[in-house]
N, C-alpha and C positions, 0 to 999 in steps of 0.2 A: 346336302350332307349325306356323307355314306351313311347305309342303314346301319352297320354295326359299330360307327362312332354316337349314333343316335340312342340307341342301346347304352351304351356304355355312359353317355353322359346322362341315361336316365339312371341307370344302377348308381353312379358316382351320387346322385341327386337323393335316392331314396336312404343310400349309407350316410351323407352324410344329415339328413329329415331325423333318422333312427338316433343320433349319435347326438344331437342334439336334445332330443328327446329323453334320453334317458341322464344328462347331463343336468336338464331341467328337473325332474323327477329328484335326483340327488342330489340340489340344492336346496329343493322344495322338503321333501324329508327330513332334510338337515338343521334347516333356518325350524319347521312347526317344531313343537313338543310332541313326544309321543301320543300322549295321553289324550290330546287336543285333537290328535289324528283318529287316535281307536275310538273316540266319542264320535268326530264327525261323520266317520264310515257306520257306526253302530246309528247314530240317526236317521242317513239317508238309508240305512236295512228297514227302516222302521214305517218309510213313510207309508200309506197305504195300510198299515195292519189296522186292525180293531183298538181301540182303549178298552182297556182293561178297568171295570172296575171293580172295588173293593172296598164291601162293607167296613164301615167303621166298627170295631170289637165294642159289645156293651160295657156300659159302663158298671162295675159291681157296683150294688146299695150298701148300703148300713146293714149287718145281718144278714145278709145276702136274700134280702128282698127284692122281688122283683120290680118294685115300682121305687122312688125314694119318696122318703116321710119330707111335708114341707117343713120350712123355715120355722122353728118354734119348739119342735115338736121331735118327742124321743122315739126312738125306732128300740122293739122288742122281737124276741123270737122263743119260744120256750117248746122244746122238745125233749119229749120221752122218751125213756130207755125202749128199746125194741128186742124182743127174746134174751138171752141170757148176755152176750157179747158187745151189743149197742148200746153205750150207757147216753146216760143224757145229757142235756145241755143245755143253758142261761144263757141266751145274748142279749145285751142290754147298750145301744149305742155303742154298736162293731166291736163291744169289747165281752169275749168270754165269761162270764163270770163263774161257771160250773161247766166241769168240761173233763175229760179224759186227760186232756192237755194239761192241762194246770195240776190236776193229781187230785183233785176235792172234792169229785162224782163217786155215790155207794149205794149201793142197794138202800131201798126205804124210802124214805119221802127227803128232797133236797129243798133248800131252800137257800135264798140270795134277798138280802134288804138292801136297798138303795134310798140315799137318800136325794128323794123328790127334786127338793131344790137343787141341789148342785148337780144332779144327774149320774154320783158317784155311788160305787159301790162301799157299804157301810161294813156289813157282814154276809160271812156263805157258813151253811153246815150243814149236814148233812145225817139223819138219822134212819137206823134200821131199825126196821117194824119187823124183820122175823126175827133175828135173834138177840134176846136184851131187852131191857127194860129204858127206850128211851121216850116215850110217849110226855113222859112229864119233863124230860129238859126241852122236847119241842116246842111244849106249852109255853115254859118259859122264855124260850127264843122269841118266839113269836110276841108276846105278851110285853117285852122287852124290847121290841121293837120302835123307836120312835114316833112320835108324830109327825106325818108328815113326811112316811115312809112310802116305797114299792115296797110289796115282798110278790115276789116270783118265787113259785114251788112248781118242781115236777117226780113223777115217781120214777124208781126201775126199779125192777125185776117187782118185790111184792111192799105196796106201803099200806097193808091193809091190819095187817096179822094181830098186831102186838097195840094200834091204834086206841089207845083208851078215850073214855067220855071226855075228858075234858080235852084233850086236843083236838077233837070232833066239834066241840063248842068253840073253842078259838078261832078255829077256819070258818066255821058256819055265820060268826061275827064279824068278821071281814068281808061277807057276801058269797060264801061258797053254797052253791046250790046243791052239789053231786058229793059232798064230804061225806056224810053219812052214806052211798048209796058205794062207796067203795069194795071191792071184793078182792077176792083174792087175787093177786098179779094184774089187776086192773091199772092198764096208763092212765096218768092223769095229768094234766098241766092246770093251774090256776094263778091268775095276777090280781093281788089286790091292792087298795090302798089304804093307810091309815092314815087317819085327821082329814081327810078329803074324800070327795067323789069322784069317780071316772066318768068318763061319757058312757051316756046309753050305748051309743053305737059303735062300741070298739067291745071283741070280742076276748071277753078275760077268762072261760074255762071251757073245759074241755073231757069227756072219758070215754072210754072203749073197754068193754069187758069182755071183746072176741078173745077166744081162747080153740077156736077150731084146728082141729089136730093139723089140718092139710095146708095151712096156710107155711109162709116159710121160715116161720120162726117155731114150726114141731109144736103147736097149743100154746105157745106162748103169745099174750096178745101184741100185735105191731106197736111202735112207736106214734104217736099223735103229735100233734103243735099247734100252737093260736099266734100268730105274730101280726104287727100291728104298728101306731105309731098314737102315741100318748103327747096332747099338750103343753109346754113346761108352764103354764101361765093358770093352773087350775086353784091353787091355795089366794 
């Protein structure tokens, strides 16, 4: 064979290799899905790389504790107002009960009753100790409290001022140790129970009387908290 029909019948060979090729290609396109396609190619990009992996996000607690309270057993959180701006807060099984949010946090000593058994919240109030005479309806809140109550108190700004003896004796009979030793704009949280006892080892009070100019609330003392998890099986 002449060399230039040789030629020619390879050219003729490789147009028609190409023409088939791409005939195949556009039936193959046609017959997959797209989607089927950009997956399979995004695959084979893939082989070879590293796996990626990726912590699981924590899970939030009750109260946004860091551990969770076991089976049985109520999860608490009680934080004090911090300088003029930070008021305080009652959590009591993930649910607010004194709080900015709800509108029911005020200068003075707060308090929240819950009743034990059902784990519900009974009553919240809230009294100021600088201005007003409410020392004696606290008495009576308290004193009025059921059997077989929480009560969770914390202070903001000052719950010291206006404090008469006999609400001093009310708290001090529910097991408050630091009631008496309160001062001026001292944070305070304390949880007590009535008709029952708490375990030794769960932490129910709390105070701070730092008032240091340089701290970031300008002599106002920080915010404190004792939070924890309470039995339901104690009465």
């Amino acid at each position: 064979m002449r060399p230039g029909c040789s030629n020619l019948v390879k050219l003729s060979g490789l147009i028609f290799a190409s023409v088939c090729a791409w005939y195949l290609g556009y039936l193959f396109a046609d017959v997959v899905p797209e989607d089927s396609l950009a997956s399979a190619i995004e695959n084979i990009q893939s082989i070879g790389e590293k796996p990626v992996l990726k912590a699981p996000p924590p899970k939030r607690q009750k109260c946004d504790h860091w551990s969770p309270c076991s089976p049985g057993q109520y999860a608490y959180r009680l934080l004090s107002g911090g300088g003029k701006e930070k008021m305080a807060k009652i959590c009591f099984e993930d649910e607010l009960l004194i709080s900015e949010q709800k509108g029911n946090v005020g200068r003075g000593i707060n308090i929240a009753i819950v009743n034990y058994e059902t784990g519900k919240v009974a009553a919240t109030q809230f009294f100021d100790m600088w201005e007003g005479e409410f020392s004696g309806p606290m008495t009576a809140f308290i004193k009025n409290a059921p059997q077989k109550s929480l009560l969770l108190m914390v202070t903001h700004d000052d719950g010291s001022t206006r404090l008469k003896e006999d609400a001093k004796n009310a708290i001090a009979e529910l097991g408050s140790k630091e009631i008496r030793n309160l001062r001026f704009r001292s944070s305070w949280v304390f949880l007590a129970a009535k008709g029952f006892k708490l375990p030794d080892n769960i932490e129910t009070e709390k105070i701070n009387h730092s008032n240091n100019s340089k701290n970031r609330y300008n002599g106002w003392p920080a915010e404190i908290q004792i939070e924890g998890c309470i039995p339901s099986n104690l009465t």
